[in-house]
C-alpha positions as CSV (number, residue, x, y, z in Angstrom):
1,X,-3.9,125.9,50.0
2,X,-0.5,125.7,47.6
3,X,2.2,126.0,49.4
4,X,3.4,127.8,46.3
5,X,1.3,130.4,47.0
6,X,1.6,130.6,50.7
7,X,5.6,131.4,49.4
8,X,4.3,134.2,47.0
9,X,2.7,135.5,49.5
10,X,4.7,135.2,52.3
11,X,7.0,137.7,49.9
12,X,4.6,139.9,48.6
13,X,2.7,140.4,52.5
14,X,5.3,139.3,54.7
15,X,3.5,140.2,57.9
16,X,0.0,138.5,56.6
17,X,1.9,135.3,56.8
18,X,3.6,136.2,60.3
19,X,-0.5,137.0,61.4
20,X,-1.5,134.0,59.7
21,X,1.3,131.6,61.4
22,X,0.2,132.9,64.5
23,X,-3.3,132.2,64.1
24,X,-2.9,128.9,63.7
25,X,-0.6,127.8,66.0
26,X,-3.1,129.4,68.4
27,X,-5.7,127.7,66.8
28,X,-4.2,124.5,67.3
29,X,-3.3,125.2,70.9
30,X,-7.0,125.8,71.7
31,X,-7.4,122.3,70.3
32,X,-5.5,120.8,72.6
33,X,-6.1,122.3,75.4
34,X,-9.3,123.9,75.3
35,X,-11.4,124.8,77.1
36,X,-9.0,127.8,77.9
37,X,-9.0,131.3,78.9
38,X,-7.0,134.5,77.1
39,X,-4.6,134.5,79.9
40,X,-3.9,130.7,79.6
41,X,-3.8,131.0,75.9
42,X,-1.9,134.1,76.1
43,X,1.2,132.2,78.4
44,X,1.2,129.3,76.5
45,X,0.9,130.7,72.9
46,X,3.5,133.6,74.2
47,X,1.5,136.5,73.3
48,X,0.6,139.4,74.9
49,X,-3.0,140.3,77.0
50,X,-3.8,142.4,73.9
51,X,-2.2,140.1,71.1
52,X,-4.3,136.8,72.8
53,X,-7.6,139.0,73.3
54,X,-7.3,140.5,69.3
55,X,-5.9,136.2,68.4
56,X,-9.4,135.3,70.0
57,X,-11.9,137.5,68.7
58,X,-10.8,137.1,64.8
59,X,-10.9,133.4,65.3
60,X,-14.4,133.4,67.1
61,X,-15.3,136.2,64.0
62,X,-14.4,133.4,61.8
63,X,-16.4,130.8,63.2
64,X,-13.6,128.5,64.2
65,X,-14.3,128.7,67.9
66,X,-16.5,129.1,70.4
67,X,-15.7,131.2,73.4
68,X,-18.2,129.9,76.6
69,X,-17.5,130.7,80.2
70,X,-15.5,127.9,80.7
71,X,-12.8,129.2,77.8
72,X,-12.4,128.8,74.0
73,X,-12.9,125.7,72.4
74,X,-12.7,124.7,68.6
75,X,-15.6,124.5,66.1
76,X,-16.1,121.6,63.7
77,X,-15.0,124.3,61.1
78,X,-12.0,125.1,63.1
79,X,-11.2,121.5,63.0
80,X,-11.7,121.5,59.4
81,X,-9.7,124.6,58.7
82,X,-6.9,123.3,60.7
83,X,-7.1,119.6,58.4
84,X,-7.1,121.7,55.6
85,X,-3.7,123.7,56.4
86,X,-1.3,121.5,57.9
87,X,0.2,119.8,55.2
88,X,1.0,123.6,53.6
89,X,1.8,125.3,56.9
90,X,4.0,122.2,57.6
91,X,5.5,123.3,53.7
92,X,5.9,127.1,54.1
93,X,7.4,126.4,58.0
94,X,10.2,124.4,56.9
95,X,9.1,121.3,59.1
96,X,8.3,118.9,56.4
97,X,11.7,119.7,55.1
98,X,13.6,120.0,58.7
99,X,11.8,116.4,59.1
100,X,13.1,114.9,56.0
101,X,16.2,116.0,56.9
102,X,16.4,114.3,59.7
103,X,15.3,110.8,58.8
104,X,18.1,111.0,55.5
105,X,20.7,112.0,58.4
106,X,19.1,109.4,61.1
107,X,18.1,106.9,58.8
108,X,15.2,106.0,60.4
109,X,11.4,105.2,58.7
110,X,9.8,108.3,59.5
111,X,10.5,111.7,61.2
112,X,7.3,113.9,62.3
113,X,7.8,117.3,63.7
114,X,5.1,119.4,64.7
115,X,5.0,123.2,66.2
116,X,7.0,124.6,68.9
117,X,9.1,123.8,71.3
118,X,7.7,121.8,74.6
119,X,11.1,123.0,76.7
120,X,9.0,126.7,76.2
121,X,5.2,125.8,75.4
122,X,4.2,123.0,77.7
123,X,1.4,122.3,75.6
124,X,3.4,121.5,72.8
125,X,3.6,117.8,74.5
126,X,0.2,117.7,74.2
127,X,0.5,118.2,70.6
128,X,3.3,115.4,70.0
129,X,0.6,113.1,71.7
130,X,-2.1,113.9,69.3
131,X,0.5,113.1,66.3
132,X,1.5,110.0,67.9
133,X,-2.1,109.0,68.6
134,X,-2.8,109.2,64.8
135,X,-0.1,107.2,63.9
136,X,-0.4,104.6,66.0
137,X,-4.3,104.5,65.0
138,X,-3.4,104.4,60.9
139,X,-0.5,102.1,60.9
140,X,-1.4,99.2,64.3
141,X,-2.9,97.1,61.7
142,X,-3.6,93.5,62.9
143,X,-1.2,94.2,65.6
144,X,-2.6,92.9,69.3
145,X,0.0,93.7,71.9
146,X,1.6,96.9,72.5
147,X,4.1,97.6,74.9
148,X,4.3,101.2,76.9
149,X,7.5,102.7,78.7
150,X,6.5,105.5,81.0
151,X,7.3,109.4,80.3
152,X,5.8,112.4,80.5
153,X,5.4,112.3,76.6
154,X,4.1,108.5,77.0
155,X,1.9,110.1,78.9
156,X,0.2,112.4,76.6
157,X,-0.8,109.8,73.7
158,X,-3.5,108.6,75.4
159,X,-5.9,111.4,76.2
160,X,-6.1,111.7,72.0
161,X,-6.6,107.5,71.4
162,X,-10.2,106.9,70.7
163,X,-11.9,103.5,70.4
164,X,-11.8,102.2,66.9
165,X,-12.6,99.4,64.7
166,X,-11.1,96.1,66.5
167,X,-8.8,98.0,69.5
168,X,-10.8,95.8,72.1
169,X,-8.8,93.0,70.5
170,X,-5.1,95.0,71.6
171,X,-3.4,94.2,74.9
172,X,-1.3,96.8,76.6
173,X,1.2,95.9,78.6
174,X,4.2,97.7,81.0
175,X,7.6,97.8,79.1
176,X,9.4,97.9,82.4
177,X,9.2,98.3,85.8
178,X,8.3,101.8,87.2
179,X,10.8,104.8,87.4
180,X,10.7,108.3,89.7
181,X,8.1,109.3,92.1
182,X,5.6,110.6,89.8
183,X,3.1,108.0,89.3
184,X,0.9,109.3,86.5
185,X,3.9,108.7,84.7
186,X,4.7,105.3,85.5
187,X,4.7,102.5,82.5
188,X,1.5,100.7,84.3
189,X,-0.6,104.1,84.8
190,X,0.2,104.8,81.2
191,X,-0.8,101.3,79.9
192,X,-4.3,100.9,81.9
193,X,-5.2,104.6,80.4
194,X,-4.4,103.3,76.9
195,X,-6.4,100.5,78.0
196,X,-9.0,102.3,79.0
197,X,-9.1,104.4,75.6
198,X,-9.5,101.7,73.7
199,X,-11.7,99.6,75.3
200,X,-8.9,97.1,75.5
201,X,-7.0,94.7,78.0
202,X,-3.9,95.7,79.7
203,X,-1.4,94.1,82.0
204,X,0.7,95.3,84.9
205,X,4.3,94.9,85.7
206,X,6.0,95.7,88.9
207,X,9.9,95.5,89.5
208,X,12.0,97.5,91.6
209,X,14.9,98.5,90.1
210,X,17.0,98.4,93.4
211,X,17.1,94.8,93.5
212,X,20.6,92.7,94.0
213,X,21.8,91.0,91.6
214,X,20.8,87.8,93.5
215,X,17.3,88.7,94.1
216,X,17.0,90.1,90.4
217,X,17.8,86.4,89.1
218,X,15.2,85.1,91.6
219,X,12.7,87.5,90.4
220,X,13.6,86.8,87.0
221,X,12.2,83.3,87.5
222,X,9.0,84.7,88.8
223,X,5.2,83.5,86.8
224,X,4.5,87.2,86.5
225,X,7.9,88.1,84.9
226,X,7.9,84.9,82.7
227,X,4.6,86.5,81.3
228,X,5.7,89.6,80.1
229,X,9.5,88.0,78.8
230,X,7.3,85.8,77.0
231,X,5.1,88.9,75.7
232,X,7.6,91.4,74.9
233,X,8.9,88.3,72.6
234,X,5.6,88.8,70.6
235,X,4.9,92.5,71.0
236,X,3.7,94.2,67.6
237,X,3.9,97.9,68.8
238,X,6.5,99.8,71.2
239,X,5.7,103.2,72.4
240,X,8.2,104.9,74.3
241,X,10.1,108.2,75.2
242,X,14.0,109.0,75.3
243,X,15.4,110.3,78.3
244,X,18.4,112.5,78.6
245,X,21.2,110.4,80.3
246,X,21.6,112.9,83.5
247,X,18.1,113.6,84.2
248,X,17.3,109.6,84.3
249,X,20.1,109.0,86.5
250,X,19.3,111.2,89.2
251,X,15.4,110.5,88.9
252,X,16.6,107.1,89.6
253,X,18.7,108.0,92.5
254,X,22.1,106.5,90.8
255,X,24.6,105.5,93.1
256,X,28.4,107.6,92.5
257,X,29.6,105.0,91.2
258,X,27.0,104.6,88.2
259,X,26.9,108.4,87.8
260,X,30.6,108.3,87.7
261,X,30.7,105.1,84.9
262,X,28.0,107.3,82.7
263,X,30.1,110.4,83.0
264,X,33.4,108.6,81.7
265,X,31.2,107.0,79.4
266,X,30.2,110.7,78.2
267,X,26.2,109.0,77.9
268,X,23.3,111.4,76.7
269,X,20.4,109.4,76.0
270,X,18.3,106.7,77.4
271,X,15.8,104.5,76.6
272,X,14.4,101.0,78.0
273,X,16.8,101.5,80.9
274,X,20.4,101.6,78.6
275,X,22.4,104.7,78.5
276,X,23.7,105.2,74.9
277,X,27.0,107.8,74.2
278,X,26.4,110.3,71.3
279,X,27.4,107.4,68.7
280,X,24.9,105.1,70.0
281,X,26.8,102.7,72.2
282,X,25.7,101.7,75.5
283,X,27.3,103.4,78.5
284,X,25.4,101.6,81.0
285,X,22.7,99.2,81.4
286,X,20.5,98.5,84.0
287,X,20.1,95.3,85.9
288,X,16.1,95.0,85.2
289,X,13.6,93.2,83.8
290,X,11.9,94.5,80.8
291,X,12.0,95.1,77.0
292,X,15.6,94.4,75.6
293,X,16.8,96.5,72.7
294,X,17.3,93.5,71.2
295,X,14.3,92.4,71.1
296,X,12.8,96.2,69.4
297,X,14.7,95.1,66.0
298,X,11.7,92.4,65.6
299,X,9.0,94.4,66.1
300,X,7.0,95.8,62.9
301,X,5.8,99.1,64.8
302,X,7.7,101.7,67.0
303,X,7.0,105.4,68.0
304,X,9.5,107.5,69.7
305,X,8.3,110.3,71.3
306,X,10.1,113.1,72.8
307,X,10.9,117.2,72.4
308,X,12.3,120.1,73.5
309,X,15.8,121.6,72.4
310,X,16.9,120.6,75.7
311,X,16.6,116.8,74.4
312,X,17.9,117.2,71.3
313,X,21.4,115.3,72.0
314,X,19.8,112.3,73.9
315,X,17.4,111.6,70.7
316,X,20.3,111.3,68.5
317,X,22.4,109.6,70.7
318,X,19.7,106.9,71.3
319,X,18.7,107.7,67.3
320,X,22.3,106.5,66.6
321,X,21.8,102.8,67.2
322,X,17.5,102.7,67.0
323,X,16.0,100.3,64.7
324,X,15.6,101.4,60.9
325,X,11.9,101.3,61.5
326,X,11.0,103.6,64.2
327,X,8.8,106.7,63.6
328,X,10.0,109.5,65.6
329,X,7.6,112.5,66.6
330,X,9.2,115.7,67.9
331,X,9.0,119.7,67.8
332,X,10.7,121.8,66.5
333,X,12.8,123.0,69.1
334,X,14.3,119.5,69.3
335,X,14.4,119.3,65.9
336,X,16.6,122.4,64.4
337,X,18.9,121.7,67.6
338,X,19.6,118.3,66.0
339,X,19.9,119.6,62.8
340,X,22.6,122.1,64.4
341,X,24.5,119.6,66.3
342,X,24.8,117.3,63.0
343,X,25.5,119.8,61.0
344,X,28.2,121.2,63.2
345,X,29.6,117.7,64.1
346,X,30.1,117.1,59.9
């Protein structure tokens, strides 16, 4: 469909366009997360009993999904359909534009943002995984080892990684040492269910992060963490998540003095265990063993994943100083809040 067109019409039949947007956001929803009920749909999709139950039955009517006890789920046509319309829903939204914005202001390779905002719609995550899945996919190339930070956004690339041609031959391997108490989240969860999607290899990494700084230099010296020093120094792939600065610090149960360094420091992002200030510097860097940011500038491939408005300062903070070539995949919510903090801080 033209996005010229969709314009046209969106003046001539405003509210098609409105029932239309809403279609296929819902649409793609149920692609993510189906099978799922009108309820579920309804609080996730923020509509209404009625609006979810009328938003179900038109695209059932339309043969673009089937709804089975177990919930709604999407046709091959509805998969089709939804092919078919990104690039021009992507147009007539403004996130193509919001996007190139973005990666002109950022200057990094490539900005993708898809629909929604994850801080609201939950499902939304699910949505940035998908995207990231596809890139990785198209671009890995002959790459073989790929290293994996943990993240709830980490996370949610997997579930949409598929076996294809060659991934047996990739290796996945723990950026870091594991953070928080959530353990699906956890770098070496994350990097065995990649694994695991692709038929691949993966290895494990375990480091506390509590260690002194004399038993940090013995473990340093460790076989295992010789390994992965020596692996990161060949890794062809990152994928990782930002973290806003506060959030990571008390998830890591910071001591006052550290939260007190990264509040003088005025951090908001973080990433591969440095705290980085709205212009990029680093704040405050963990004593770890892991990937350096150093070593990111040599690697051919990285994804950034990460959304909500709520993060939109720690992206650009991290953003500031991120090597040219990282492909960043967002929503929109974090996306028009960066464009409003740039905007306002020029």
């Amino acid at each position: 469909m033209n996005s010229d067109f969709l314009e046209a019409q969106r003046k001539l039949v405003p509210e098609m366009m409105d029932l239309m947007q809403q279609r296929y956001s819902a649409l793609k929803l149920i692609e993510m997360s189906g099978p799922i009920g009108r309820r579920q749909l309804g609080q996730v999709a923020r509509l209404s009993e009625r609006e979810a139950r009328n938003v179900l039955e038109a695209l059932r009517d339309a043969g673009l999904i089937r709804i089975e006890k177990e919930g709604a789920t999407v046709t091959e046509e509805g998969r089709q359909m939804l092919s078919s319309l990104r690039t021009s829903m992507d147009d007539w939204s403004g996130r193509n534009t919001l996007a190139r914005y973005l990666e002109q202001t950022i200057g990094i390779r490539k900005v993708i943002v898809v629909p929604g905002d994850s801080d609201v719609t939950s499902s939304v995550k699910a949505v940035i995984g998908k995207e990231a899945a596809e890139q990785f996919i198209s671009l890995i190339g002959d790459g073989e080892i790929v290293a994996v930070t943990g993240g709830s956004s980490v996370a949610a690339i997997p579930p949409h990684i598929a076996k294809f041609p060659e991934a047996d031959r990739l290796r996945f391997v723990a950026a870091r040492g594991g953070v928080g108490e959530d353990i699906g989240t956890q770098a070496n969860v994350i990097s065995a269910l990649f694994a695991q999607a692709c038929g691949a290899t993966y290895s494990t990494f375990y480091y506390p992060e509590t260690l002194s700084e004399e038993a940090h230099e013995v473990f340093r010296k460790e076989p295992a963490a010789l390994e992965m020093m020596a692996l990161y120094e060949k890794t062809d792939c990152v994928l990782h998540g930002i973290g806003d600065a506060k959030k990571m610090a008390a998830m890591r149960n910071s001591s006052k003095e550290e939260l007190e360094m990264l509040e003088q420091g005025k951090a908001l992002g973080e990433a591969f265990g440095y705290y980085f200030d709205e212009n990029g510097n680093v704040v405050y860097r963990l004593r770890t063993v892991g990937i350096q940011t150093e070593q990111l500038e040599h690697v051919p491939l990285l994804i950034a994943v990460a959304g909500g408005a709520s993060k939109a300062a720690a992206i650009l903070a991290y953003m500031a100083s991120a090597p040219r070539q990282t492909i960043l995949v967002t929503d929109e919510g974090a996306a028009a809040e960066m464009q409003r903090i740039v905007r306002t801080n020029t």
